[in-house]
C-alpha positions, 0 to 999 in steps of 0.5 A: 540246726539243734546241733549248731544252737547247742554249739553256740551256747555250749562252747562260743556264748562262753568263750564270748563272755570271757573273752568281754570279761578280760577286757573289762577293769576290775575293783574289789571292794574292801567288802568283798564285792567285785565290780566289772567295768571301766575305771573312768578316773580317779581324782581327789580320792574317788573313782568314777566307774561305769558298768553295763547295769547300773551305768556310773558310780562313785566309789570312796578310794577307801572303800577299795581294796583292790583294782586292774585296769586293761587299757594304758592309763595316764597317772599325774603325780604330786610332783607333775610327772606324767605316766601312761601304763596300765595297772595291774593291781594295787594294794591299800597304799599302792598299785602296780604298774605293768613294764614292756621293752621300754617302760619298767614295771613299777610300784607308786604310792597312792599317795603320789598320785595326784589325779587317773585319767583326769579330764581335759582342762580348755586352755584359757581364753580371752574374755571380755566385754565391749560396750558403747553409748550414743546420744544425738540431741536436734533441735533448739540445742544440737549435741553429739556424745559418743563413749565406749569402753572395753575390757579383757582378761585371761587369767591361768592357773598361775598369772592373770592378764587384765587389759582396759580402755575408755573413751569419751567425745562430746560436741555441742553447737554454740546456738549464737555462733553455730560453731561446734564446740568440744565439750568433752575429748579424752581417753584412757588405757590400762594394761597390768599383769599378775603373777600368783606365787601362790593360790592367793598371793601374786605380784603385778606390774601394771601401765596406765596412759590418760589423757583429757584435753578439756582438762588440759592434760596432755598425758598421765602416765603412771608405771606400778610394781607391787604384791597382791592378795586375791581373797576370794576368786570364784564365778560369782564374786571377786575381791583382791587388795594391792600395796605398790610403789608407782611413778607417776608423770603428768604434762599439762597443755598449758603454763603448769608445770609438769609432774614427775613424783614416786608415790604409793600404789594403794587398790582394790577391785571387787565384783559379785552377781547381785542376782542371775543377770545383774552384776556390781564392778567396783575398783579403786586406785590411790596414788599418794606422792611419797613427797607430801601425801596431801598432792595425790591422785585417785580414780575408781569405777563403779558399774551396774550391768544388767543382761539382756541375753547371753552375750548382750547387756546394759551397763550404767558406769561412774568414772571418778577422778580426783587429782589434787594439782590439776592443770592451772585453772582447772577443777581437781574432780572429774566424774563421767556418767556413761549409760550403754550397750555392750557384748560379752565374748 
């Protein structure tokens, strides 16, 4: 029994722990130290490794003198090739890279490689928000109100697309006829495309259809191409500007003329979190003819959305509308009040 215990400790413990040595990575440090582990990745100049006694660490690619790696690794380059070999060692400004029957040994300069290993990145999502308001009124005055609205976006690391729509239906009961009467029918969509050239610089085309019967507009349709400047794009808070030309037609259900004019596309968006669970949208869009400035078109939103839970909230919004020739006999300005519940996905 002796005999076998001196066995494992004399000639197989070691063997053992050679045999895990070898299949270990390894870095030397610019001071001297040697480390054995795992290189986990390398992005933007810092190398995450793991070891079996102090679990994960950060090391500055500067303070590494040297390092190999057993296991095939995946290399992105500056100029996006994409490799898969193991290392076998470097130097301060490059590493070697292991050959075999139908890859070739090589060097690359550390300054090529963009990223080692770098982590999966989730294709993009749709996401949005649905919401919806009601109001039922019984009594000496009977009336119905029913207005949703919905957006979605999915935005890539080169293009953006943003899709919207609004629609607002309103009845009330005449109290000396009895009769119904609509008091508010319309609805809008939106749908535009960005193409970002740079991390801030981006062209769009965007399409916009509206219409609204008790204003007497039959259809808007309005087509606009330009360039646009995304300031700030972060978690917490949006802000973009926009210079276009648009085309812009109207019908009208009554005896007005119809509207075709070129004109200006002017527009910004912005949106912040005003704190955790409350959250501020703002855009604006100007439409001034080419022809005469003064005839023009502007919409903008506002919206305070405050969460509920995770997916659920509330949201109060102004929809502004001005057109400078409406429909005859009616009012330039339209603004719509909508208090709802909405869901996040």
């Amino acid at each position: 029994m002796k005999n076998s215990i001196s066995f494992l400790i004399l000639f197989v413990l070691p063997f053992l722990l050679f045999a895990e040595v070898m299949k270990a990575d390894e870095v030397q440090l610019t001071n001297g130290d040697r480390l054995t582990g795992t290189v986990e990745n390398i992005i933007e100049g810092k190398m995450s490794f793991t070891t079996e006694f102090i679990g994960s660490v950060t090391i500055d690619m500067k303070n590494v003198r040297t390092f190999t790696m057993k296991e095939p690794a995946k290399l992105v380059l500056a100029d996006g090739t994409v490799l898969q070999q193991s290392i076998t060692g470097s130097q301060t400004d490059k590493i070697k890279l292991s050959g075999s029957d139908l890859i070739q040994a090589q060097e690359i300069a550390l300054s090529d490689i963009q990223a080692l290993n770098p982590p999966e990145v989730a294709p993009p999502q749709w996401e949005g928000s649905v919401s919806v308001g009601l109001t039922s009124v019984h009594g000496n005055t009977k009336s119905e109100t029913v207005q949703a609205g919905a957006t979605a976006s999915r935005r890539t690391e080169k293009d953006r697309t943003t899709l919207g729509a609004d629609y607002g239906r309103s009845k009330q009961e005449d109290p000396d006829t009895g009769e119904d009467e609509t008091t508010e029918n319309w609805w809008k969509t939106r749908a535009k495309y960005d193409y970002f050239f740079t991390d801030r610089l981006y062209g769009f085309l965007e399409g916009r259809y509206e219409t609204d019967k008790i204003a007497k507009l039959d259809r808007r349709v309005i087509g606009a191409a330009g360039g646009g400047y995304q300031w700030i794009e972060k978690p917490d808070i949006n802000f973009s500007t926009e210079l276009g030309v648009a085309y812009l037609t109207e019908r009208f259900k009554n005896d007005t003329g119809n509207n075709n004019e070129t004109s200006l596309h002017a527009a910004y968006h912005f949106d912040t979190k005003l704190t955790d669970k409350i959250k501020f949208v703002n855009d604006l869009t100007y439409y001034p003819s080419f022809g005469r400035f003064s005839d023009y078109y502007l919409t903008t939103t506002a919206e305070i959305r405050a969460s509920i839970t995770e997916n659920m909230f509330t949201n109060f919004r102004t929809i502004f509308d001005y057109d400078a020739t409406p429909a005859t006999g009616q009012g330039s300005t339209d603004v719509k009040y909508i208090l709802g519940v909405g869901w996040n996905f």
